[in-house]
MARFI-340308 format. One record per residue (C-alpha): residue in one letter; x, y, z. Coordinates in steps of 0.25 Angstrom, whole numbers, plus 5000, padded with zeros to 4 digits. Layout:
MARFI-340308
AXYZ...
//
This chain:
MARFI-340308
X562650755047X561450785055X562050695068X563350785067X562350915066X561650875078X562850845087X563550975081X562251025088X562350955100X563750995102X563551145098X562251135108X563151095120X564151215117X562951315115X562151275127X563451275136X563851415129X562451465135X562451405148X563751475151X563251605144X562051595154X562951565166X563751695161X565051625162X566251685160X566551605146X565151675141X565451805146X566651815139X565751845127X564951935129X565052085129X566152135138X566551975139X567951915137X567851905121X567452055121X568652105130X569652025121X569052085108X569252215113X570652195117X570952135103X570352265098X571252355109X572552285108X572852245093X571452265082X571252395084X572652435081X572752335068X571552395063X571952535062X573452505059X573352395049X571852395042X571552535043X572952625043X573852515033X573052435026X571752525022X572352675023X573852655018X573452525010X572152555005X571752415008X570352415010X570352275013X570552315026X569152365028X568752215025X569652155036X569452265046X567852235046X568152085045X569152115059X568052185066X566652175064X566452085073X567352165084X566352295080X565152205082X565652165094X565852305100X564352335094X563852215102X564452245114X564152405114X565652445113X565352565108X566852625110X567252495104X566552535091X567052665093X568552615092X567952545080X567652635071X568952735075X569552615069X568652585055X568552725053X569852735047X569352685036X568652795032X569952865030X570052785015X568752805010X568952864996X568252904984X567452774980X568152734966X567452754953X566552874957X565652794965X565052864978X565652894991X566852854997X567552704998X568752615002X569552604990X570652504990X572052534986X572852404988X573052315001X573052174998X571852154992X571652254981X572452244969X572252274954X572152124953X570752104959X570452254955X570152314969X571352404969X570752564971X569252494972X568252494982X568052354989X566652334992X566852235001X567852285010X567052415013X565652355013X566352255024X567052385032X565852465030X565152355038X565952355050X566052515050X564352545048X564252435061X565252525069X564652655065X563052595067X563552555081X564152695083X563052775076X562452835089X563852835097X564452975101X565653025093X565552905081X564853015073X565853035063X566152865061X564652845060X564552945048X565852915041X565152765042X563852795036X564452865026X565352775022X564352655020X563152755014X564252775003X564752635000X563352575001X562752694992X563852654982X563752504984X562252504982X562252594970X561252544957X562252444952X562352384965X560852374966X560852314953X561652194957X560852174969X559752154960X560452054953X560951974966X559451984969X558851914959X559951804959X560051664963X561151564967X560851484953X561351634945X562651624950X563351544937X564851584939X565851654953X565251784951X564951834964X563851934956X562651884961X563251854978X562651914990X564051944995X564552015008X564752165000X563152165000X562952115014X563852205020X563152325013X561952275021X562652275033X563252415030X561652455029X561252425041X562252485049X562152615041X560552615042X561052615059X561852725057X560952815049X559752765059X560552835070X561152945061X560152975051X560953115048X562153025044X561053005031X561253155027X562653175032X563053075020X562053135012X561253025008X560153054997X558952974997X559052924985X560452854991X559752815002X558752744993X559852684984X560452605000X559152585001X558952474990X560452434991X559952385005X558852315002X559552244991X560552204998X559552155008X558752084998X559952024992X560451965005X559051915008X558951844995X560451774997X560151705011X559651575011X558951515023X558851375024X558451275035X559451215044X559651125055X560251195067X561551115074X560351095085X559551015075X558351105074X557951165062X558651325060X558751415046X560151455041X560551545032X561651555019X561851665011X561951654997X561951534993X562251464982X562651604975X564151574978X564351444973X565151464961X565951604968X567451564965X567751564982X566751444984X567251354973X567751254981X566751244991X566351134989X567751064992X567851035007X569050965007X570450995014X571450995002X571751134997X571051154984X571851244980X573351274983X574151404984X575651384978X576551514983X577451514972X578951574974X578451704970X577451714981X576151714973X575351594972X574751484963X573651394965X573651244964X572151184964X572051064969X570551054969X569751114955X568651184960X567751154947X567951004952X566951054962X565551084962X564851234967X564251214980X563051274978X562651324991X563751424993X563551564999X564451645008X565751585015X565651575029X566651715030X565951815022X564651755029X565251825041X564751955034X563451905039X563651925054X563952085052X562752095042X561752055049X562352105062X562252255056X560752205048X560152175065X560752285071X560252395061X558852325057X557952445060X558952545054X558952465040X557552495039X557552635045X558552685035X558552595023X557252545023X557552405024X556352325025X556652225039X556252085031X557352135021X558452105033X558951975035X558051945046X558651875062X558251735058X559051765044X560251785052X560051685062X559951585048X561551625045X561951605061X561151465059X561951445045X563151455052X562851355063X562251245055X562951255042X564351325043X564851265055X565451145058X564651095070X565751085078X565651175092X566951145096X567751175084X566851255077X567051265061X566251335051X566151295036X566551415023X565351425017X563951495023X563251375017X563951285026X565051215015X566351205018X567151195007X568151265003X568151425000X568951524994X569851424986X571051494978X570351634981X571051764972X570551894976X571451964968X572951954978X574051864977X573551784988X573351644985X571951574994X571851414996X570451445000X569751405014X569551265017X568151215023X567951275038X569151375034X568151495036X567851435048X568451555055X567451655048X566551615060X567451675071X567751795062X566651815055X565551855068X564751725065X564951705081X563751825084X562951755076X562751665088X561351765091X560851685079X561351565082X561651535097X562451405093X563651505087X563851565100X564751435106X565451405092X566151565093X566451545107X567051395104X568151455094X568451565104X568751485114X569451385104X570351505099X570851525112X570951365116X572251305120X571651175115X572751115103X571351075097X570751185096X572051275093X572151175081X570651205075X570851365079X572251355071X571551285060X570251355058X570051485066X571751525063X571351665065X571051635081X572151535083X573251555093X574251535082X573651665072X574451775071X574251885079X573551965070X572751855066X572251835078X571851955083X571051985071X570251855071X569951865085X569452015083X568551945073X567951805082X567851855097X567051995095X565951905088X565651805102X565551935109X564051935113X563052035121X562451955133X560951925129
//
């Protein structure tokens, strides 16, 4: 294990120092990502020539404002973020512009929140997730809007001192002082309170009570880009008539949130693929062990565990193959590797607005996850999640580094029927997710994002084979569709600012 640590080290070693060779004789293949490079001019012309339009005709006119699928808001945010923070990177400042022409039609299906809370919400009214089955028909979705809201208080903070975005900026402020006011009232606190004095060990049964999940982590991004949109637009704090006692009330949401987020991530000594000695990072571990997604984690096998049957009606059975209760709880569980991808946005919003989070929500600094906290989860990934390989990069499904299998036979309430993924089958989370900027914490991830672009558009039957197989999405073989949106996902996060 060792001896194949250290010449997954050598090898990567050779890729990273001929990668930084050619970025310092500026050559063309370097140039191509950096700001105003290759990669960036062929994101812009996805944009231009199909995203923009499928954006506003399919996500924002059909499916959220005649369907009232607030879904939407989830995929548009999982489709862009990384394109916004791209254009933030780069100083495009038209290109957040177009942006939020685009999300801002959202705003249009804000509603009364339901059950007399406060302020204004999405409300879902069907689509094909909300049902009366899983009981979140005419309901507020936390999660989809908290994950929206994220995108949308980024584009706004970057806009916040930009002629003419006045009225996007307000609209944004607004918006997330109203949802994070109702999210952090004195129930929410109270739960907080519990996660706090939690521990792994508490965790008896699949209640996800006591988790640190990605609703609460993208409240704290949603804070600090709104404490960078009050801080250059303090009069934005009386246009939405904010009483000082509300202001108190966000005030300890935030800082519960940040204690609880602090209290969930583990650092743990790691050896590097180099062989020196490094600090990683997991987040929540152990708390997930017995959570219904992760009960066959510990099976790394290829055989199907579970089986979906289409019957001549077009619903579905399952046949189990495998019993989970045969296998044993790993215990080390946390986060899979594709709601990890949360991390990337968080803390990108926490060290661009540092200095605002204490300005206007009193946060004390040693209360934010700190550079070499973050530079822990970019060394998790390198050590632990991926495969070793820098020629035919993989990356296993769990934070922790296991590889078994995830999401086995999941309901969410639809008639669709899941098999699960199989080990390394959310390997493509790492070219969609934005794990690819993480390569200012860790250098070694710089050569494994260009790799998979460069294998995407190979001619090479061996790498078509492994594309095909597990990064579909950037395949030559996906659909249209497909491709275009996975590519608007992976090529705006190896798009970097010359150093």
């Amino acid at each position: 294990m060792v001896l194949g640590k250290k010449l997954a080290g050598f090898f990567l070693l050779v890729l990273l120092l001929a990668d930084q060779a050619a970025w310092a004789a500026d050559s063309s293949a370097d140039v191509a990502f950096i700001c105003g490079g290759k990669v960036e001019s062929e994101v812009w012309q996805l944009w231009d020539r199909s995203a923009k339009e499928y954006l506003r005709s399919q996500q924002f006119t059909k499916s959220l404002k005649e369907q009232g699928d607030t879904y939407v808001l989830y995929d548009v945010q999982t489709y862009t973020h990384n394109l916004m923070a791209m254009a933030r990177r780069c100083q495009r400042v038209d290109r957040l512009v177009e942006l939020a022409d685009v999300f801002g039609a959202a705003f249009s299906s804000l509603e009364p929140a339901p059950d007399g809370k406060i302020g204004m919400a999405w409300v879902c009214k069907g689509g094909r997730v909300c049902n009366d089955k899983n009981r979140l028909i005419n309901r507020e979705v936390m999660l989809t809007s908290a994950q929206f809201l994220g995108l949308i208080a980024s584009v706004a903070n970057g806009l916040a001192q930009a002629p003419d975005q006045g009225e996007f900026v307000k609209q944004t402020a607004i918006a997330s002082l109203q949802f994070l006011l109702r999210w952090g009232d004195a129930e929410a606190v109270r739960q907080l309170d519990k996660q706090l004095a939690a521990r792994a060990q508490d965790v008896k049964d699949g209640s996800s009570a006591l988790f640190f999940t990605d609703k609460p982590l993208w409240m704290i991004a949603i804070y600090a880009d709104l404490a960078g949109i009050l801080q250059n637009n303090p009069s934005l704090v009386t246009e939405a008539k904010l009483t000082e006692d509300q202001l108190q009330s966000m005030r300890t949401h935030l800082s519960k949130l940040l204690k609880l987020f602090a209290a969930r991530i583990a650092v743990m000594g790691g050896v590097g693929r180099d062989g020196r000695e490094v600090e990683v990072a997991d987040l929540d571990r152990g708390f997930w062990r017995l959570y219904a997604d992760n009960k066959y984690a510990g099976y790394s096998g290829s055989e199907k565990p579970v089986n979906c049957i289409k019957q001549p009606d077009g619903t579905f059975k399952t046949k189990v193959s495998l019993d989970a209760g045969t296998l044993a709880p790993v215990e080390n569980i946390g986060w899979d590797i594709s709601h990890a991808r949360r991390l990337v946005h968080a803390f990108d919003a926490i060290e661009r607005n540092r200095k605002a989070l204490q300005q206007v929500f009193g946060v004390s600094a040693a209360d934010l996850p700190s550079a070499q906290i973050m530079r822990a989860f970019a060394q998790q990934l390198v050590v632990n999640v991926w495969n070793g390989d820098a020629a035919f990069p993989l990356f296993a499904n769990y934070w922790s580094g296991v590889n078994g299998w995830y999401r086995v036979a999941y309901d969410n309430g639809t008639p669709r029927c899941m098999e699960g993924y199989s080990p390394f089958g959310l390997t493509d989370s790492f070219a969609t997710g934005g794990y690819a900027t993480w390569a200012r914490y860790a250098p070694e991830i710089r050569p494994l994002g260009r790799r998979l672009y460069r294998l995407s558009v190979s001619d090479g039957v061996d790498e078509r084979l492994f594309m095909d197989r597990y990064y579909p999405g950037l395949a030559v073989k996906a659909s249209a569709n497909y491709r275009m949106l996975t590519q608007l996902m992976f090529w705006p996060s190896l798009v970097e600012t010359r150093q």
